[in-house]
N, CA, C and O atoms as CSV, one atom per row, in Angstrom:
chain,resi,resn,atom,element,x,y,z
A,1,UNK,N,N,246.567,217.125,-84.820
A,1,UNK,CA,C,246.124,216.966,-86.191
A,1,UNK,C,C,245.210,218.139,-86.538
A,1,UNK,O,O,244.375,218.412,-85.675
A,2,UNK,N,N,245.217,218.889,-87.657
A,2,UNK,CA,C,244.565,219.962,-88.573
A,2,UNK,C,C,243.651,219.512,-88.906
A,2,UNK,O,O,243.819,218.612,-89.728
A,3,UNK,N,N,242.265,219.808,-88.532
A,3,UNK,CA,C,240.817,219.155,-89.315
A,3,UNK,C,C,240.276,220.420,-90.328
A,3,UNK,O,O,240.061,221.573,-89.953
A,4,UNK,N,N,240.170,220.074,-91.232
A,4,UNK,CA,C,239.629,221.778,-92.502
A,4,UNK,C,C,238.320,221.757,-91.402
A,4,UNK,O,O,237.901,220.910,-90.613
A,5,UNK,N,N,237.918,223.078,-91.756
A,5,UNK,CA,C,237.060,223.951,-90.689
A,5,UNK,C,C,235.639,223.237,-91.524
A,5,UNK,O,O,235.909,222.801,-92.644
A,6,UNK,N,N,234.240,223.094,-91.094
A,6,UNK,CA,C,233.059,222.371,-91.828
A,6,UNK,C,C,232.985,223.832,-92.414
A,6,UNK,O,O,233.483,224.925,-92.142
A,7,UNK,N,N,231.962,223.222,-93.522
A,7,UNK,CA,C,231.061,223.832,-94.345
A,7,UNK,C,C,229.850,224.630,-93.324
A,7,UNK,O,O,229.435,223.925,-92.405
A,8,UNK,N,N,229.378,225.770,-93.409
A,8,UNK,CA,C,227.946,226.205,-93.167
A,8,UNK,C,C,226.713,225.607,-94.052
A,8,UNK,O,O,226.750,225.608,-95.283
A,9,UNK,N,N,226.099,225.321,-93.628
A,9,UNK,CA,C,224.870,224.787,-94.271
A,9,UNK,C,C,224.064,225.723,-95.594
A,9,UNK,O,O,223.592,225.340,-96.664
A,10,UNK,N,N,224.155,227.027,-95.001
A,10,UNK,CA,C,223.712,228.189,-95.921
A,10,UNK,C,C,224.328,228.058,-97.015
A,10,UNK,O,O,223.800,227.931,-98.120
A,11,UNK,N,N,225.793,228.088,-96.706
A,11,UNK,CA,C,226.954,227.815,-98.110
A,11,UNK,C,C,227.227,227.395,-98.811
A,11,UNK,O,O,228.196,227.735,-99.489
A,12,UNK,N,N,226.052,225.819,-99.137
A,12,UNK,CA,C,226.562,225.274,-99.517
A,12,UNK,C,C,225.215,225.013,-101.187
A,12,UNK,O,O,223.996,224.872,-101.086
A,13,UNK,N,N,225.878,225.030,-102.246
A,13,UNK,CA,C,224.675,225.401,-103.686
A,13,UNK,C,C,224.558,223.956,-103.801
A,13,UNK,O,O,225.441,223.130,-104.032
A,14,UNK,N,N,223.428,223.810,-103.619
A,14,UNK,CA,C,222.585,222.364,-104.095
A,14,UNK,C,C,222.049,222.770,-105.764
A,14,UNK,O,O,221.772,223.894,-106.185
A,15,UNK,N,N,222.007,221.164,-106.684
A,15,UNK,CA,C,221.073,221.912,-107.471
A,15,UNK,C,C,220.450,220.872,-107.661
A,15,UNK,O,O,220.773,219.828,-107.096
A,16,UNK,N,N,219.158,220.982,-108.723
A,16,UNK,CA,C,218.014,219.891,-108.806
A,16,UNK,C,C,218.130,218.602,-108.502
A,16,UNK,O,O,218.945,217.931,-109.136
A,17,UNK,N,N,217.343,218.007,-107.478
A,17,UNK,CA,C,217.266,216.407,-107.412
A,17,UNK,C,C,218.223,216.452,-105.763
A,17,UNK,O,O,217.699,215.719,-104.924
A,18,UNK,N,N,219.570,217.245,-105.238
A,18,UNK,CA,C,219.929,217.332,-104.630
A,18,UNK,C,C,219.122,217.405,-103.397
A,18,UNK,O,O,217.894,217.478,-103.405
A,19,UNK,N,N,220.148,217.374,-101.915
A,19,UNK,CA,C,219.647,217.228,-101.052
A,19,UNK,C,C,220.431,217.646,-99.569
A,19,UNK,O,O,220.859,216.591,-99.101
A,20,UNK,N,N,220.653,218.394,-98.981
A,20,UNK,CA,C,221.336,218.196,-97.492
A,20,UNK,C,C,221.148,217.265,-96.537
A,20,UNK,O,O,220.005,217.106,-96.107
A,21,UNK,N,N,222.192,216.505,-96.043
A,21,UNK,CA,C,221.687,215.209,-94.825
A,21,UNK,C,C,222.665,215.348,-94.079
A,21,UNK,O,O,223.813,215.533,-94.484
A,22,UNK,N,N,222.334,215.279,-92.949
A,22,UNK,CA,C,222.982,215.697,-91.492
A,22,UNK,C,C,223.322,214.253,-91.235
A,22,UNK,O,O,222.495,213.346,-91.147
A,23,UNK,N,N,224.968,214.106,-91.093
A,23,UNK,CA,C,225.166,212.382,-90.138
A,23,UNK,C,C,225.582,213.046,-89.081
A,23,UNK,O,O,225.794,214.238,-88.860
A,24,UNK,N,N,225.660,212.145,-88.505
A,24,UNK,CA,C,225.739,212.379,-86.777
A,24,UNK,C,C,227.007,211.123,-86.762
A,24,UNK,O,O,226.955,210.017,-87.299
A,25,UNK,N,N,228.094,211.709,-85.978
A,25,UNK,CA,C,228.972,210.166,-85.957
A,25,UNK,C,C,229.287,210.518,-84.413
A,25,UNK,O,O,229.353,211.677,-84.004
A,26,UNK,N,N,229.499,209.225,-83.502
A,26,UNK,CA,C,229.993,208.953,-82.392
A,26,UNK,C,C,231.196,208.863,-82.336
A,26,UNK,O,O,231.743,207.867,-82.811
A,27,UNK,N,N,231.959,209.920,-81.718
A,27,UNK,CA,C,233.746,209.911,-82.114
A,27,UNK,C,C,234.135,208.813,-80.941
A,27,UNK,O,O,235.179,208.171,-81.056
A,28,UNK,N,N,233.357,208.642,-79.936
A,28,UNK,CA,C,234.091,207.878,-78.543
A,28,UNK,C,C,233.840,206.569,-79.015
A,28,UNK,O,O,234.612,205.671,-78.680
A,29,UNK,N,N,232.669,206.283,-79.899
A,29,UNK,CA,C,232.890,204.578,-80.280
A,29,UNK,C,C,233.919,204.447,-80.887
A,29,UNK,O,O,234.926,203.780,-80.647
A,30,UNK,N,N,233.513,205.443,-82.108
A,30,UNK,CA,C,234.874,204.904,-82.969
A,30,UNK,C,C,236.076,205.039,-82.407
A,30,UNK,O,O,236.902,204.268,-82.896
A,31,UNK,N,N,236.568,205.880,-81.384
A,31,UNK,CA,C,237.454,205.641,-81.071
A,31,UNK,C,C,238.081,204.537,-80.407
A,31,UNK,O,O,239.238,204.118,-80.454
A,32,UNK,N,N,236.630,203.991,-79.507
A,32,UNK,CA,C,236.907,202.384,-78.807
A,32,UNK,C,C,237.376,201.417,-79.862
A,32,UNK,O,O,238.192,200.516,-79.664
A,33,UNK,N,N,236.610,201.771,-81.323
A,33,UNK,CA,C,236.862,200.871,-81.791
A,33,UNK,C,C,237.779,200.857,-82.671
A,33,UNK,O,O,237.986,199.797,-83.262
A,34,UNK,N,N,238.367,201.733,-82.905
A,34,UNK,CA,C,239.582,201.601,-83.928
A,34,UNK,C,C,241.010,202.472,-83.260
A,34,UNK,O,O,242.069,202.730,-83.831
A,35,UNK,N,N,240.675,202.720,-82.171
A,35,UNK,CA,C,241.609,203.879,-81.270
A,35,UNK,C,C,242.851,202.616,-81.110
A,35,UNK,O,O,242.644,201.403,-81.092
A,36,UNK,N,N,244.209,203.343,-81.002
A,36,UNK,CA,C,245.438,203.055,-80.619
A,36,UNK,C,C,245.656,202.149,-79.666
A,36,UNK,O,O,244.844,202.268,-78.748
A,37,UNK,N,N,246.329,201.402,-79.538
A,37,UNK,CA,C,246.411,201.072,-77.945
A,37,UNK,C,C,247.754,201.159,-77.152
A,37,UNK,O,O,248.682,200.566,-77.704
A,38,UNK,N,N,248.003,201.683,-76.149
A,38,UNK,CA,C,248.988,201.642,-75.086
A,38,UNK,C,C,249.261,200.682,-74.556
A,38,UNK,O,O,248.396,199.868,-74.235
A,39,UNK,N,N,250.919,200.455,-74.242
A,39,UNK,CA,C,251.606,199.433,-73.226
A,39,UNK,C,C,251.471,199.949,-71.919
A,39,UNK,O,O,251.627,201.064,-71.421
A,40,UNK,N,N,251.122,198.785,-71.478
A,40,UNK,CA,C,250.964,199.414,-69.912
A,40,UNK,C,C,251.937,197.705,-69.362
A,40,UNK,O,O,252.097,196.640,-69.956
A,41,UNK,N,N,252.416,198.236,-67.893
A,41,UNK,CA,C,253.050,196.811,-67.563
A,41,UNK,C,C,252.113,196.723,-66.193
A,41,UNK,O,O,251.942,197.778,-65.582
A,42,UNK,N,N,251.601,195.712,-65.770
A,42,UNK,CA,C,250.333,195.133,-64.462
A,42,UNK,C,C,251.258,194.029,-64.115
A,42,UNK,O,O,251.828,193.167,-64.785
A,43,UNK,N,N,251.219,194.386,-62.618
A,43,UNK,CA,C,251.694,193.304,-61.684
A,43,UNK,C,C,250.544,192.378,-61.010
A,43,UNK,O,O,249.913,192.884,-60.083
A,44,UNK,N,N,250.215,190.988,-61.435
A,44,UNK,CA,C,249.353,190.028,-60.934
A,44,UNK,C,C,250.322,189.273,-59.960
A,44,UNK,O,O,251.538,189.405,-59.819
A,45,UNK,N,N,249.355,188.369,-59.272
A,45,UNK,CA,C,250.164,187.323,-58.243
A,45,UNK,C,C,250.922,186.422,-59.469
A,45,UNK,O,O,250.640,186.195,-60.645
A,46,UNK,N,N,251.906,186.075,-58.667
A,46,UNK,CA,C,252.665,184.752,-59.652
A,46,UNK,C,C,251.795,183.516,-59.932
A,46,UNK,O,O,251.971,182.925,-60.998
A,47,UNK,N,N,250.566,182.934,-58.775
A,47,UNK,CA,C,250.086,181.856,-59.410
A,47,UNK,C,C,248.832,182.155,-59.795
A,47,UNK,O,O,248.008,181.253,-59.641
A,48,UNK,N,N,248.430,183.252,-60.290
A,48,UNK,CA,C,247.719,183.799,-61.628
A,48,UNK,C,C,248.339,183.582,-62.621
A,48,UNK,O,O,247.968,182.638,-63.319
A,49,UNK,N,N,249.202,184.174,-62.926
A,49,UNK,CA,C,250.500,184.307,-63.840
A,49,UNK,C,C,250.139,182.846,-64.323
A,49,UNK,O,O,249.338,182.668,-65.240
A,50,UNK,N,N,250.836,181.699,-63.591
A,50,UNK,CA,C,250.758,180.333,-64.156
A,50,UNK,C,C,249.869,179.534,-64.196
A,50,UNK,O,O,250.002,178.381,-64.606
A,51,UNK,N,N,248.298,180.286,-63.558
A,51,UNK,CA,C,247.246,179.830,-64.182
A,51,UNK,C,C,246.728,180.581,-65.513
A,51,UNK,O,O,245.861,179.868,-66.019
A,52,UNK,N,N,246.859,181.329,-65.995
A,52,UNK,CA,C,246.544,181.612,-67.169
A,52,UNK,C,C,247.614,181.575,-68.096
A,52,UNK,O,O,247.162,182.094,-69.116
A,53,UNK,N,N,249.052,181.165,-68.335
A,53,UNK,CA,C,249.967,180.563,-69.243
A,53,UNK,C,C,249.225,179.382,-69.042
A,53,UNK,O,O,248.199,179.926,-69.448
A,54,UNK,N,N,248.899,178.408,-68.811
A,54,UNK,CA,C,248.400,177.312,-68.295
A,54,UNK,C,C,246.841,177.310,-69.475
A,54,UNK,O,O,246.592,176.425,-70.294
A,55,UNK,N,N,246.146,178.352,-69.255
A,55,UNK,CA,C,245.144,178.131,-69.884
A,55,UNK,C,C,244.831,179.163,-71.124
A,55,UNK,O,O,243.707,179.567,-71.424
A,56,UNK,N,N,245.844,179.445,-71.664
A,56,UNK,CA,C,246.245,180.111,-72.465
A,56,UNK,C,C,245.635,181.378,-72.198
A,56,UNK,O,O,245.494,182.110,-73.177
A,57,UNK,N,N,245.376,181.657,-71.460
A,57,UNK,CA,C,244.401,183.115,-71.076
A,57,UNK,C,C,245.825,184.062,-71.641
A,57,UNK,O,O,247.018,183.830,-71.445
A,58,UNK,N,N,244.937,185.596,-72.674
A,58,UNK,CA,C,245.276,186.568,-72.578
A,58,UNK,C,C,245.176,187.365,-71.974
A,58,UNK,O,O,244.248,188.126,-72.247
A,59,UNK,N,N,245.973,187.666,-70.895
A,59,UNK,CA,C,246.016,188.564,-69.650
A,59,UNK,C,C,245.702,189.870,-70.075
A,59,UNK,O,O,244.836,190.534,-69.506
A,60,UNK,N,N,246.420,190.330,-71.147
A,60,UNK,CA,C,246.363,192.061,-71.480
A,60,UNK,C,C,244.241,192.405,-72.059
A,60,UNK,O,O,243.572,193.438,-72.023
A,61,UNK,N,N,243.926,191.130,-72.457
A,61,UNK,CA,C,242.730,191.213,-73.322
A,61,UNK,C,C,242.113,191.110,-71.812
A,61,UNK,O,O,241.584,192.160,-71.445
A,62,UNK,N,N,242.089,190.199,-71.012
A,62,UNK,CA,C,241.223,190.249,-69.723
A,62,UNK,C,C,241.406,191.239,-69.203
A,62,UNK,O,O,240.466,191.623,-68.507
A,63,UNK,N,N,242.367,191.932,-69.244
A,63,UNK,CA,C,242.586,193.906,-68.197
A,63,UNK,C,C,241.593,194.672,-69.202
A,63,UNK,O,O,240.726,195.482,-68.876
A,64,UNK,N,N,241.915,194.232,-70.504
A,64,UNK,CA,C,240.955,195.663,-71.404
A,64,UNK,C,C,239.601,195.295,-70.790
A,64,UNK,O,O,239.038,196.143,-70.097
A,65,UNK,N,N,238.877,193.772,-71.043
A,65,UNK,CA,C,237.205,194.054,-70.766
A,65,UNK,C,C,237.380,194.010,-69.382
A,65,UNK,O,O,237.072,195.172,-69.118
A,66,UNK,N,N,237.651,193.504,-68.330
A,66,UNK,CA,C,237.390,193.964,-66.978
A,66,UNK,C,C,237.565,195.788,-66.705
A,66,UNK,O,O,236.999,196.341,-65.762
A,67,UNK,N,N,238.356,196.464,-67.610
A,67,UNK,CA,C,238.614,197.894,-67.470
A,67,UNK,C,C,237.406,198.516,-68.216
A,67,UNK,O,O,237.008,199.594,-67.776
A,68,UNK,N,N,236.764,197.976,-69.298
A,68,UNK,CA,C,235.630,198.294,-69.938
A,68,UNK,C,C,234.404,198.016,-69.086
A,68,UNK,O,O,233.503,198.831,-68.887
A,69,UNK,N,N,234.445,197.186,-68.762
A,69,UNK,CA,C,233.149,196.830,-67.983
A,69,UNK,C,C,233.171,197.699,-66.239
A,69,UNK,O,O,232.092,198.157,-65.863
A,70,UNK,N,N,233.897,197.792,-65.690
A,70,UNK,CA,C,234.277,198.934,-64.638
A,70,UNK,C,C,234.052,200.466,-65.209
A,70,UNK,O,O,233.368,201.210,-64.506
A,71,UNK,N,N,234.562,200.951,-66.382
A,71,UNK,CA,C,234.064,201.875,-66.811
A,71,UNK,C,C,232.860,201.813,-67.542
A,71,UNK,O,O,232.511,202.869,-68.070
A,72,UNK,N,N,232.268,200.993,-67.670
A,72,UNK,CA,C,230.653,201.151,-67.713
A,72,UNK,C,C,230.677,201.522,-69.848
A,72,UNK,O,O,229.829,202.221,-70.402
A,73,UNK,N,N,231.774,200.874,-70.531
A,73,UNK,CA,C,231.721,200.301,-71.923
A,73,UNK,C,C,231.672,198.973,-72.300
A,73,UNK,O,O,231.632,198.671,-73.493
């Protein structure tokens, strides 16, 4: 993806009442939090498997936070 190149700060004509403000954004949250997600296929034991059909557990949602919490998000 093409991002337009930023502005220089010098460059840029303010006029009365105006103001420059610096945001700061966290690209790795947002990316946790709105980023894509991948198929992946995980082989568990079979009577995992039919304990969590059983208890309706979402298996793919339990790999993301056990994979978050191992990587230290």
């Amino acid at each position: 993806m093409n991002y337009p190149q930023p502005s220089l700060p010098q460059d840029i004509k303010l006029t009365a009442g105006e103001q420059l403000v610096y945001v700061t954004v966290d690209l790795d949250a947002f990316r946790r939090k709105y980023g894509k997600t991948a198929r992946k296929n995980i082989t568990i034991p079979e009577y995992l498997n039919k304990l969590a059909k059983e208890q309706k557990i979402n298996v793919s949602q339990v790999a993301t936070e056990a994979l978050r919490v191992k990587l230290g998000f």
